[in-house]
C-alpha positions, -999 to +999 in steps of 0.1 A: +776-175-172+769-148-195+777-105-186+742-097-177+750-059-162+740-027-188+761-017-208+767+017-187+780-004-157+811-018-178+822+023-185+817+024-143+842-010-141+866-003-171+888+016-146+892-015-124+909-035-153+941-013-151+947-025-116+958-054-099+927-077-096+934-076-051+933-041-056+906-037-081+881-058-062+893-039-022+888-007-043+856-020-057+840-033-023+851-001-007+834+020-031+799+002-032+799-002+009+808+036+013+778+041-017+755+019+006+759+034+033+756+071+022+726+063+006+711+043+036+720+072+059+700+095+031+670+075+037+670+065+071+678+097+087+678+099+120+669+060+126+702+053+107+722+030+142+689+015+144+690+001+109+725-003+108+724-026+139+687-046+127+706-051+093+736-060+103+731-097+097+718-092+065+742-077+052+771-097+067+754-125+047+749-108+014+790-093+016+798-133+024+787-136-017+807-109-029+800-095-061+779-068-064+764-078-031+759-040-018+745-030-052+716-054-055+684-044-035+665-070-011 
């Protein structure tokens, strides 16, 4: 399968390569969750634990894939 991301994501992933693939991709999954769930705590506001809990399967599905699973809007 061909690299399909921009060009700008691989100077976002480049770090990632100097590091241990198990700890590239913990530090990777951290990073995208924690940018997730800032963001969905921006938006939601004060309906943020009502979200959280009425996504929650959702999003236990999408992390199941991996990848870039908390990146991709659905």
């Amino acid at each position: 399968m061909p690299w399909t991301y921009p060009p700008q994501f691989d100077l976002l992933v480049a770090p990632f390569a100097l590091l241990p693939a198990g700890v590239a991709y913990l530090l990777f999954v951290t990073a995208t969750l924690t940018i997730y769930l800032l963001t969905l705590r921006a938006i939601a506001g004060k309906n943020f634990a009502q979200i959280m809990v009425s996504s929650f399967l959702h999003s236990q599905s999408r992390s199941a894939a991996d990848r870039t699973a908390f990146l991709q809007a659905h």
